[in-house]
matplotlib code that plots the C-alpha trace (Angstrom):
import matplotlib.pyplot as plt

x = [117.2, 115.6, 116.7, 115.7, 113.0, 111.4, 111.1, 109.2, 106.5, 105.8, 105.8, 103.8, 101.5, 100.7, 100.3, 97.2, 96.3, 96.1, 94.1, 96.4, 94.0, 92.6, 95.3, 96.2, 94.3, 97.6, 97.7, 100.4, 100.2, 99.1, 99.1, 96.0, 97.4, 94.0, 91.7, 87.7, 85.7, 83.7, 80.2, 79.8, 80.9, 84.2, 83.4, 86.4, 86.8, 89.8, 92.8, 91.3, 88.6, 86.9, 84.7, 80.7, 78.2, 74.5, 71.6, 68.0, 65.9, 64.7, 65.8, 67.4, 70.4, 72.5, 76.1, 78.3, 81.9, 84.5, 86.9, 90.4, 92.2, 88.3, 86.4, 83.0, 81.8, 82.5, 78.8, 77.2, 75.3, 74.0, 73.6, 71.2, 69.0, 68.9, 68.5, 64.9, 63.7, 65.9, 69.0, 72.3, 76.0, 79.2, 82.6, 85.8, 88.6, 91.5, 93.8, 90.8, 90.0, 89.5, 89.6, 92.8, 95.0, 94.5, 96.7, 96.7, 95.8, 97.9, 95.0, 93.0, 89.9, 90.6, 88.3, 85.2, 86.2, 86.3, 83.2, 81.5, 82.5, 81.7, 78.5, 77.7, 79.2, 77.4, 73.9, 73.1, 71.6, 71.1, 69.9, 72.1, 72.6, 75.9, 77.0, 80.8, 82.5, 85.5, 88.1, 85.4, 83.3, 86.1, 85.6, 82.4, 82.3, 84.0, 81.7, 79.3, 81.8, 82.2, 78.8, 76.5, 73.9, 73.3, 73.4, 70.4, 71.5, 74.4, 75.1, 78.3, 79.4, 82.0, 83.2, 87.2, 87.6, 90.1, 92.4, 92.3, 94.9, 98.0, 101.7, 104.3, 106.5, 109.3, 107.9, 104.3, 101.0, 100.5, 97.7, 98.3, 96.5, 98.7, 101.9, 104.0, 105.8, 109.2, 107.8, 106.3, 109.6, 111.2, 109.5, 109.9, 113.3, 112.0, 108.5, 109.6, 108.8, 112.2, 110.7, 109.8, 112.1, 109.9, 108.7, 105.0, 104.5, 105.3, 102.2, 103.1, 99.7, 96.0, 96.3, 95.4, 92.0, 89.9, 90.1, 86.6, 84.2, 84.9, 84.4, 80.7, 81.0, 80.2, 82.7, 83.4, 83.5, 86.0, 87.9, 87.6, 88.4, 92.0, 92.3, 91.6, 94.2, 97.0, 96.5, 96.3, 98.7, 101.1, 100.0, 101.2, 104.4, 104.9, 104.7, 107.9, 108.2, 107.8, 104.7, 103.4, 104.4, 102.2, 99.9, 100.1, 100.5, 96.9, 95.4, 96.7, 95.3, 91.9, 91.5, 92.1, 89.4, 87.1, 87.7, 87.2, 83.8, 82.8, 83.3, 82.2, 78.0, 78.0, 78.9, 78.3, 75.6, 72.3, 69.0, 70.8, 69.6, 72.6, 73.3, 76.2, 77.1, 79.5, 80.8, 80.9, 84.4, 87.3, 87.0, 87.7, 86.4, 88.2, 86.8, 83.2, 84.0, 84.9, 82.0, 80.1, 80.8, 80.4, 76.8, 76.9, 77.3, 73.8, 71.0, 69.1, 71.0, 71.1, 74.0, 74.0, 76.2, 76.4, 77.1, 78.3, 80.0, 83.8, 84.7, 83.2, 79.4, 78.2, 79.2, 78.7, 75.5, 74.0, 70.7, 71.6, 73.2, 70.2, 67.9, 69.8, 70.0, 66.5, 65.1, 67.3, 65.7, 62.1, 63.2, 64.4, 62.3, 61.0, 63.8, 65.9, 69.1, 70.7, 72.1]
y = [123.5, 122.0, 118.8, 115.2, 115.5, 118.3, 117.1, 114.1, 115.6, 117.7, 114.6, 113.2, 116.2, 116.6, 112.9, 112.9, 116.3, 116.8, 119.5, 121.6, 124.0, 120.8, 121.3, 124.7, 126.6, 127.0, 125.7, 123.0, 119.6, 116.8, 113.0, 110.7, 107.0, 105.3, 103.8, 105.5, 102.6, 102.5, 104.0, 101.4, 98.2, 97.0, 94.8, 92.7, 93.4, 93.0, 92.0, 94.6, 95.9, 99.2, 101.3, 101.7, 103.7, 103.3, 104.4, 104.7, 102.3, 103.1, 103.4, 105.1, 104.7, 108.0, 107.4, 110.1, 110.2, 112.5, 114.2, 114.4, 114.5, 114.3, 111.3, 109.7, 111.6, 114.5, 114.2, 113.9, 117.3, 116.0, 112.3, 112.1, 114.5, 112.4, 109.0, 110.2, 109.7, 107.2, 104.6, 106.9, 105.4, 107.8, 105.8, 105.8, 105.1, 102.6, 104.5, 107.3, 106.6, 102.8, 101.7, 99.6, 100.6, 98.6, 96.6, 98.6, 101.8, 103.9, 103.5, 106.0, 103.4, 101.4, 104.0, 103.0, 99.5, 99.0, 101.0, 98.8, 96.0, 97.4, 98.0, 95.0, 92.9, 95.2, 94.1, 97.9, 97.6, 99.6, 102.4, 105.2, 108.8, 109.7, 112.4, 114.2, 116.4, 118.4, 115.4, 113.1, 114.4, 112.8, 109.6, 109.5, 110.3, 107.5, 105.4, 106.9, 105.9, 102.7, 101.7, 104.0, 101.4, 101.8, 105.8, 107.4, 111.0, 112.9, 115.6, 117.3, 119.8, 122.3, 119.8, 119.5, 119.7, 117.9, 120.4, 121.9, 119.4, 122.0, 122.0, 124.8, 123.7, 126.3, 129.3, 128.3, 127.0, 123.8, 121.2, 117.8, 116.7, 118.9, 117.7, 115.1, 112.0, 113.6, 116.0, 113.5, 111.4, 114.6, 115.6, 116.3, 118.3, 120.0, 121.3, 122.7, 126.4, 128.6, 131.1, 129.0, 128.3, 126.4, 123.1, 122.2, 121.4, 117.9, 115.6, 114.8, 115.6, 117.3, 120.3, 120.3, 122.7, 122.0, 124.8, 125.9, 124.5, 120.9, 122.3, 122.9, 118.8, 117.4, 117.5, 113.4, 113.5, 116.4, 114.3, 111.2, 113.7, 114.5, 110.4, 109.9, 112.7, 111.6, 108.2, 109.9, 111.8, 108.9, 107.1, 110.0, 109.9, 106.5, 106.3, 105.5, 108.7, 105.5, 105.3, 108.7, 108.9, 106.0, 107.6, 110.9, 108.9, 107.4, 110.6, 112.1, 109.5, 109.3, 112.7, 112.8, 110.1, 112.1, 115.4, 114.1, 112.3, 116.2, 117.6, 114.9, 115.1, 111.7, 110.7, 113.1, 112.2, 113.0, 113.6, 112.3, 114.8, 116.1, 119.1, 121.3, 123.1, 125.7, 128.1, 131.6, 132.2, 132.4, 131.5, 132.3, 132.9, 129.9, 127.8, 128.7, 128.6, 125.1, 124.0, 125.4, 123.7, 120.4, 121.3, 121.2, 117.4, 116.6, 118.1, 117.5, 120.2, 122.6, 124.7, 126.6, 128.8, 128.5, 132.8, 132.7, 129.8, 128.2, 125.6, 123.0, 123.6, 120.2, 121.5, 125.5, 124.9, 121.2, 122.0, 123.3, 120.0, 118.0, 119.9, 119.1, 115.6, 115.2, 117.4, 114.3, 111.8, 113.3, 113.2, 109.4, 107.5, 105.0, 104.4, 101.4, 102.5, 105.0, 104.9]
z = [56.9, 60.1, 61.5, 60.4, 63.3, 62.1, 58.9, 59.9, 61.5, 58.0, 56.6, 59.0, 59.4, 55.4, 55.5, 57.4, 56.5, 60.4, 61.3, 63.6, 65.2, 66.9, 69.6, 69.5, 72.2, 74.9, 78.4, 79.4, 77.7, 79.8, 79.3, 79.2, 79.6, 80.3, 77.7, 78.1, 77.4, 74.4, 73.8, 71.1, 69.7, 68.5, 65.2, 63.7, 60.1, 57.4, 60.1, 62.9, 65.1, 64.3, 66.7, 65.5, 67.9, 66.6, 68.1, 67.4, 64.7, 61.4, 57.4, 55.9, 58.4, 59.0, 58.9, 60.3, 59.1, 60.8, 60.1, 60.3, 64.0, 64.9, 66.4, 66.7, 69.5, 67.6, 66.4, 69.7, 70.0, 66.4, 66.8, 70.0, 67.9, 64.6, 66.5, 67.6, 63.8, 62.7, 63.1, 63.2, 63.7, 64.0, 63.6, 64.0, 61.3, 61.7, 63.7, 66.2, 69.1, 70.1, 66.7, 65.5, 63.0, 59.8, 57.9, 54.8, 56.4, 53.4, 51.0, 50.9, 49.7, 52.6, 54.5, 52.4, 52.2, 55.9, 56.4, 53.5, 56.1, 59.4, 58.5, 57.2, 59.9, 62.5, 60.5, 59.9, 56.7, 53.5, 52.3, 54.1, 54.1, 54.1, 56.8, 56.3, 57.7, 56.1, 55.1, 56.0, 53.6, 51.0, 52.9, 52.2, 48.2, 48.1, 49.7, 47.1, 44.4, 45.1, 46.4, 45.0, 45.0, 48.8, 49.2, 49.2, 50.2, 51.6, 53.8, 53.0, 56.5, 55.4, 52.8, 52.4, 48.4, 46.6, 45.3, 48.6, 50.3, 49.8, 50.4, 49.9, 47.0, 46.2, 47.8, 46.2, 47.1, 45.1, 45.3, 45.9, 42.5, 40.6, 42.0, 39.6, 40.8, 41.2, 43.4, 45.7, 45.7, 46.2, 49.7, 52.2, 51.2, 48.1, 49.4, 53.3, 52.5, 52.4, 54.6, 57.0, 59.8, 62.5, 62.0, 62.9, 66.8, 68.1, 68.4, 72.2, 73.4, 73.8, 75.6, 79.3, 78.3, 75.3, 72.6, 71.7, 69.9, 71.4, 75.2, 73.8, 74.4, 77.4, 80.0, 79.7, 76.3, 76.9, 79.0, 76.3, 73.2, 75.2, 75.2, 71.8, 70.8, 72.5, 70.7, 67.6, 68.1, 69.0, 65.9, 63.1, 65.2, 64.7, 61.0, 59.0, 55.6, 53.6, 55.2, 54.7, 51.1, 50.4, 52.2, 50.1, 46.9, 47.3, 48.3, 45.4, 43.4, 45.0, 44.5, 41.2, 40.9, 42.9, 40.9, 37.5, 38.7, 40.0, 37.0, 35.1, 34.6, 33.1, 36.3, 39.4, 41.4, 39.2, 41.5, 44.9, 47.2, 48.5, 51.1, 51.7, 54.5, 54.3, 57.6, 56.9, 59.0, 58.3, 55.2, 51.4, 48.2, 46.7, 48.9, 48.7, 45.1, 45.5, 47.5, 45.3, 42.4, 45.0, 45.7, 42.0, 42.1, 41.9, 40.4, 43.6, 46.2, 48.3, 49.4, 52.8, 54.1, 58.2, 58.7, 62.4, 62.2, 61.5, 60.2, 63.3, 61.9, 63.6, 67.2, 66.8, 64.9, 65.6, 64.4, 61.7, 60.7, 62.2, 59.9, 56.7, 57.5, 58.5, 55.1, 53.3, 55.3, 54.4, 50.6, 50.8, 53.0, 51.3, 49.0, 48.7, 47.2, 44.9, 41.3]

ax = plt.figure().add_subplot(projection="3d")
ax.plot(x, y, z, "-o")
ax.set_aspect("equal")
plt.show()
């Protein structure tokens, strides 16, 4: 049984569904006290101040959603490109980067809601194409969910499904949407594998070199990303296991939301154009099952499988993502909203 430690940081790591190859890569760990400045704006919304970076003019705007233990400049090999035909905004979410944490950050809808509000106050209008990447492609079905009204298109890059936010539960793979109440109020005791003995790495920092594909960023946004991280990284250490069980607890019921809708043709997305980007590494069938059947969401799609690339399409293949995003913008300018 490892130590109460130990046992926080799987908390703390499921919690967040943190993606942990994000600072693997070796090298020793190094500390990043001072705050890059912002590339964008820092817009008060709900009880704190969340980071928007727009560029370019024109409609439908392009919003680009990270995603998780990624940040808005994330997108930069892709943004620069999609701002020569139209307005384009990455963000942060309460919590990345220089964006505060927000008051009810355990909510799983917050994400949409703030967004919803960012946007608004930051006067970047209606109709958007939604842009996510792997949890933030979640994030933004959401958005869709709730404000359907003002999405005309998505791109979805490497899309993280639903039943694919896992835990070990005695000795098996289970998905969070099929795990009961007891279970959850159970953890972290009940689901820490048996067979494994060594806890996930402590958060403490970004290692001193940048594990591939983010050194295909520039090197101050390098520099930036190893900021951003170590704030991160201090923020899932702070948070209480009451915290992260709420957090959990709205996943799990936002995903179960979420996977009904996408099996549901009464209400999936109908003609939306929609894209889906899927890597060909290191990968499995179940998953390109999965996002398969989430290219399925509309009748309006098409599904694309990136062959040389992992899981990080929008910085091993940018143009690749640019191209999807601008065949959506094609399809929808013009339009005024969606539903």
């Amino acid at each position: 049984m490892p130590d109460a430690n130990a046992m926080k940081r799987i908390v703390q790591y499921f919690a967040l569904g943190l993606l942990v190859q994000g600072c693997a890569g070796g090298g020793a760990l190094i500390q990043h006290s001072e705050t890059a400045p912002p590339p964008g704006k820092l817009i008060a919304i709900n009880g704190c101040k969340l980071h928007l970076d727009c560029e370019g003019s024109g409609s439908p705007a392009v919003i680009l959603c990270p995603g998780t233990g990624e940040f808005s400049f994330d997108w930069d090999l892709v943004q620069h490109k999609i701002a020569k035909r139209t307005r384009v905004c990455s963000y942060d979410r309460a919590g990345y980067a220089w964006s505060d944490m927000s008051p009810d950050f355990e909510r799983f809808g917050s994400a949409a809601e703030n967004l919803h509000e960012l946007l608004l106050k930051a006067g970047v209008k209606p109709p958007y194409i939604l842009v996510g990447h792997g949890m933030g492609a979640l994030y933004m079905r959401d958005y869709q969910r709730r404000y359907g009204e003002q999405v005309v298109g998505m791109v979805l890059v490497d899309p993280t499904p639903e039943e694919d936010h896992q835990v070990q539960m005695s000795g098996n793979t289970v998905s969070l949407i099929d795990m009961a109440d007891h279970d959850l109020a159970a953890w972290p005791v009940r689901l820490f594998p048996p067979s494994q003995t060594t806890p996930p790495p402590a958060l403490d920092a970004a290692p001193a070199q940048t594990p591939p594909p983010f050194d295909r960023l520039p090197e101050k946004l390098q520099q930036e990303r190893r900021w951003a991280f170590d704030r991160f990284a201090g923020e899932v250490k702070g948070l209480t296991d009451q915290q992260s069980l709420a957090i959990m607890e709205s996943q799990r019921a936002n995903f179960i939301e979420l996977y009904n809708l996408r099996h549901d043709p009464q209400t999936a997305l109908r003609d939306l154009p929609l894209v889906v980007l899927s890597r060909g590494l290191d990968t499995t069938p179940e998953i390109r099952q999965m996002q398969d059947e989430l290219a399925h969401l509309s009748r309006n799609t098409r599904h694309i499988v990136a062959k040389k690339c992992g899981t990080q399409i929008q910085l091993e293949d940018p143009d690749l993502v640019v191209k999807a995003v601008l065949g959506v913008l094609k399809e929808t300018s013009g339009h005024t909203g969606g539903r």
